[in-house]
C-alpha positions in Angstrom: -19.9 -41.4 -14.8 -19.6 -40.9 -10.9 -18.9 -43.9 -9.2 -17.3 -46.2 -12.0 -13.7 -46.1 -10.9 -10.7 -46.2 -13.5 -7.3 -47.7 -13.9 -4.6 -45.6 -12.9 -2.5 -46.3 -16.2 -5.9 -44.4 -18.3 -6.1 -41.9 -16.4 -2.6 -41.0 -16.8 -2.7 -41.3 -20.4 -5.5 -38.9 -20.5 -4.1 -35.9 -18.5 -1.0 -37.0 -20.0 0.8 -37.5 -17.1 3.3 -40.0 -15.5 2.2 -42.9 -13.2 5.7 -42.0 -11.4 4.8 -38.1 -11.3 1.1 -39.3 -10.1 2.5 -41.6 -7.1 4.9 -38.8 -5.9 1.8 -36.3 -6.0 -0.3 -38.4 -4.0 3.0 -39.2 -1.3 3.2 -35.2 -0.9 -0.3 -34.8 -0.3 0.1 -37.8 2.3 3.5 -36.5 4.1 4.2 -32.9 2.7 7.8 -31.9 2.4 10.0 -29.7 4.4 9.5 -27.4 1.8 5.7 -27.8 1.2 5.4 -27.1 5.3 7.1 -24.2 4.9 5.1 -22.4 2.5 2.0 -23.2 4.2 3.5 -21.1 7.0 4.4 -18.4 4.8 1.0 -18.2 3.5 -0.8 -17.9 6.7 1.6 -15.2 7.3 1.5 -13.3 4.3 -2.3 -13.3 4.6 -1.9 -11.8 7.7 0.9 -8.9 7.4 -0.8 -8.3 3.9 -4.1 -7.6 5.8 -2.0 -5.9 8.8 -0.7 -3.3 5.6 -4.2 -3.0 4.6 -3.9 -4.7 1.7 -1.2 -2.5 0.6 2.0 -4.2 0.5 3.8 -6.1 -2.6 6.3 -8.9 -2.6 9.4 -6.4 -1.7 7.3 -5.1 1.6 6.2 -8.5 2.9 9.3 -9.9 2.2 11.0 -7.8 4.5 8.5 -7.7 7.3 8.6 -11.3 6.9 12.7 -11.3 7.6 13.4 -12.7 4.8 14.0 -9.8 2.0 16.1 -12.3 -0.4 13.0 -14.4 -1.0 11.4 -11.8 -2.3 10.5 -14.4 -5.4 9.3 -16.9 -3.2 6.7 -14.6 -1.4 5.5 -13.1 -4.6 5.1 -17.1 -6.1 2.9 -17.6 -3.1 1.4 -14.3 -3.1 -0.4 -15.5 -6.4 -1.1 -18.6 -5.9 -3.3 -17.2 -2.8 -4.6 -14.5 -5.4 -2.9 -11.5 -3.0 -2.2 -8.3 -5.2 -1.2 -4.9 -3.4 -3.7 -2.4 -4.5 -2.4 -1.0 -8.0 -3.3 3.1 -9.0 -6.9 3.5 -10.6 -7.3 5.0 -13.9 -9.4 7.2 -12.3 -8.3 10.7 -11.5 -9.9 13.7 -10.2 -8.3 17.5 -11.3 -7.3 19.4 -8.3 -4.8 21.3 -10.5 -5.0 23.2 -13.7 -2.6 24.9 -14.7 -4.1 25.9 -18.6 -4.0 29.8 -17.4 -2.4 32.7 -18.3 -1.6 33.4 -15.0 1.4 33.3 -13.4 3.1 29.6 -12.1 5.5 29.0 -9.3 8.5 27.5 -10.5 9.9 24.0 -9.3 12.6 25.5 -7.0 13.4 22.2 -5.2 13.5 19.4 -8.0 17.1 19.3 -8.0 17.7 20.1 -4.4 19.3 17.2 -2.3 17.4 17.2 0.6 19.6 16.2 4.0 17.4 16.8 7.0 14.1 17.3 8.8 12.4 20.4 7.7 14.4 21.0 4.6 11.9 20.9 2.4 7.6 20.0 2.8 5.6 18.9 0.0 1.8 19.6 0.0 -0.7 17.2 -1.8 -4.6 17.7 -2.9 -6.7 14.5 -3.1 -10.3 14.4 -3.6 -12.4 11.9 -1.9 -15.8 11.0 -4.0 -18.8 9.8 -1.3 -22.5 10.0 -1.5 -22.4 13.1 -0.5 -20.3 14.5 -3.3 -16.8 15.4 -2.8 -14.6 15.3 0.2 -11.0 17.1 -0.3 -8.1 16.4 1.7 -4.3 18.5 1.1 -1.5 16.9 3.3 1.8 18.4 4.2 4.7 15.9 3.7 8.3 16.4 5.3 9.9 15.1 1.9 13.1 13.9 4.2 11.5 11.4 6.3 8.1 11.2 4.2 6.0 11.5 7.5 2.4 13.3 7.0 3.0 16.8 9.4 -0.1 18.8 8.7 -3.7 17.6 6.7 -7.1 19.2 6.6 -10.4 18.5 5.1 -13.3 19.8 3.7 -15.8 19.7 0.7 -14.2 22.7 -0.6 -11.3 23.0 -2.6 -9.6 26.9 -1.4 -7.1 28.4 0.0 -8.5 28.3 3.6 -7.8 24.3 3.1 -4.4 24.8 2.3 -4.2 27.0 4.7 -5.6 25.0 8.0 -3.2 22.1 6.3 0.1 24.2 6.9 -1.2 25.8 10.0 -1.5 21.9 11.7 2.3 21.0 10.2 3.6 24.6 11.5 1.8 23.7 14.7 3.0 19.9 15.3 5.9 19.6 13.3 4.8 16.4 13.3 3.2 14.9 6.7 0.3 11.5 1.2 0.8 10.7 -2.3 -0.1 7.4 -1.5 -3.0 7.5 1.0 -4.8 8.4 -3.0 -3.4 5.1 -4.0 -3.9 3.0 -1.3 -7.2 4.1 0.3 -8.9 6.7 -1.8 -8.9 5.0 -4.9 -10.1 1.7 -3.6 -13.1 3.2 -1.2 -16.4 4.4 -2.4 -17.9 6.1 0.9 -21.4 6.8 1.8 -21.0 10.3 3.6 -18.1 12.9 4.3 -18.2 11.7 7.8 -17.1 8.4 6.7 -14.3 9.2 4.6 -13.0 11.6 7.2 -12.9 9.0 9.7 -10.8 6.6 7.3 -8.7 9.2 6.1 -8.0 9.7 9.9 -7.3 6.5 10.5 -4.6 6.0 7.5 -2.8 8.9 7.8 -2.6 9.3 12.1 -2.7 4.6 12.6 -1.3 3.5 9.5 1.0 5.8 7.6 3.1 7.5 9.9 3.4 4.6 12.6 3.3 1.4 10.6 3.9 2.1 6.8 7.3 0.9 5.6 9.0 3.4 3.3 11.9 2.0 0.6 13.5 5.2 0.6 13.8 5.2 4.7 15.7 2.0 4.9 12.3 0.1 5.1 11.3 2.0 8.1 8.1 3.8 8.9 8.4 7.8 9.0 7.9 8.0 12.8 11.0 4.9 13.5 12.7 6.6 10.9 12.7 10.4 12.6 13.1 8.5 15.9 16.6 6.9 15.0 17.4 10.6 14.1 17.0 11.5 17.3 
């Protein structure tokens, strides 16, 4: 049937559409609208800061890195339409705690402590990292006030000499990832230790404490948080 051409008026009818509706479709396609110019803007830009956030950030995020938080709607219209979805949590889940012993277990001592300041309080975290080497295994130290990774350490044993070298770095630095398993560990399958180490490097040191934007820091990375501390 390519190449016989068809009245305008029958092919309306058939996708059940307007003439009128038709001829405006065709004039925005010819001269786009204000409006229509501005989303293709937005979507080169949200293609960008989504790839800048390593394919991390929702509407709420991009919105605000875009400047313009109360179109949070808008983005996440366009964020579809381009097929752009923020890495959501696996199903998959490795162990690193068991606590079906009769041994004794620390109790929660700070889940109803308001935390005000630097220092108050750090959180530690055990993630493990499945390559083709077999498992990698990272604990991070988190300042729970500012959310910045202090301490982390690595290595294809899950001990206390991990946990250890983890809290030794944080004591060391004071410089601390519940989501690095979300956003990175999840979504990579890596060929060797070496690999994975190099990535986790990169997230935790280039990514999360200098660039990541935090909802509970006023949208602010940990390090520009702590700075306006200072």
């Amino acid at each position: 049937m390519s190449g016989q051409n068809y009245k305008v008026v029958w092919l309306c009818e058939a996708l059940l559409v307007s003439r009128s509706g038709y001829y405006d479709w065709k004039e925005r396609r010819r001269q786009p609208g204000k409006r229509q110019l501005e989303n293709t803007q937005l979507r080169a830009l949200i293609r960008q800061e989504f790839a800048r956030s390593r394919q991390t950030y929702g509407s709420p995020r991009l919105a605000h890195v875009l400047g313009c938080p109360g179109r949070r709607n808008r983005i996440a219209r366009l964020m579809r339409q381009e097929r752009i979805f923020a890495r959501q949590r696996s199903k998959y889940r490795v162990a690193t705690t068991d606590s079906r012993h009769g041994g004794p277990i620390a109790p929660n001592r700070v889940r109803n402590l308001s935390v005000q300041q630097l220092n108050q309080v750090w959180a530690t975290d055990a993630t493990g990292v499945l390559t083709g080497q077999g498992w990698l295994y990272l604990i991070a130290v988190l300042d729970v006030f500012s959310r910045r990774v202090i301490g982390w350490a690595m290595s294809q044993i899950l001990d206390a000499p991990l946990a250890i070298a983890a809290l030794r770095m944080a004591l060391g630095q004071r410089r601390p990832a519940a989501t690095l398993k979300y956003e990175l560990v999840y979504h990579h399958r890596f060929a060797t230790r070496s690999e994975a180490r190099t990535a986790i490097f990169g997230y935790i040191e280039t990514f999360y404490n200098r660039t990541r934007l935090h909802s509970s820091l006023a949208n602010l990375s940990p390090i520009n948080y702590e700075a306006k501390l200072n």
